[in-house]
N, C-alpha and C positions, 0 to 999 in steps of 0.2 A: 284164441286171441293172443296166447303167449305161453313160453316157456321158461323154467328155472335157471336160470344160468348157475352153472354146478363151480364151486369152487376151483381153482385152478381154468376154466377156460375165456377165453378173451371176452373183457367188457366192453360194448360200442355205443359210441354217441347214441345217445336217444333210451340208452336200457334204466328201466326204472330200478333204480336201488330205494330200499321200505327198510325203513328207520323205527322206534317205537315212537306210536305217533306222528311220522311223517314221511314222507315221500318225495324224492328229489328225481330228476334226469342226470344222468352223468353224461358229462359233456368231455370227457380229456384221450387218449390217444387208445386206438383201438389195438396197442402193444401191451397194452396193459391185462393183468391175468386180474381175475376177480379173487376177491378172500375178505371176508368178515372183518379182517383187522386190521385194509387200507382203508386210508382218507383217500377220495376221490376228488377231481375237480366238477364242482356240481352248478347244473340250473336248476332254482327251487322258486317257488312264488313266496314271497314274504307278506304280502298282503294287495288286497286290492287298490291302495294308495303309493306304495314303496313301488311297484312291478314286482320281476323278474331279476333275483340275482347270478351272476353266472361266476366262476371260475370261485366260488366258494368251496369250503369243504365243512362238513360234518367230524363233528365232536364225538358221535355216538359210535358203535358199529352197527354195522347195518347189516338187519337179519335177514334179508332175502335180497334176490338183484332177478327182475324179471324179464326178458327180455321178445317186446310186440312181435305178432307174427308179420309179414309184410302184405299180408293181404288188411291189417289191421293199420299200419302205420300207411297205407298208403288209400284207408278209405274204401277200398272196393270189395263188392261180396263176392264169399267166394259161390263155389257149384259144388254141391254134392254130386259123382254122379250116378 
């Protein structure tokens, strides 16, 4: 379903950064290098009422950044074979 994205290598639209307690998509330029102790520009759901906020960032750091495999982000199964 997914991988760690490891310190130091590029974050891409769509990879989920995991917060204590919460969960965001990082939406900002895929020049950017991952690390614990960037603020990113984030899409996150605020609540069923609010939507979707975008180009926010997180106060926290953020303990993992996971990044879908594209057999995952595009829906389709894979084949063992």
């Amino acid at each position: 379903m997914g991988t760690l994205v490891e310190e130091g290598d590029p974050i891409l639209p769509a990879d989920i950064l995991v917060y204590a307690g919460h969960i965001a998509f990082a939406i900002g330029s895929p020049s950017q290098s991952y690390s614990k102790l960037t603020k990113y520009a984030l899409a996150q759901a605020e609540s069923a009422v609010y939507g979707v906020n975008y180009s926010r960032t997180h106060s926290q750091q953020s303990q993992k950044c996971i990044r879908l495999s594209a057999s995952t982000l595009l829906n389709k199964k894979m084949t063992v074979p």
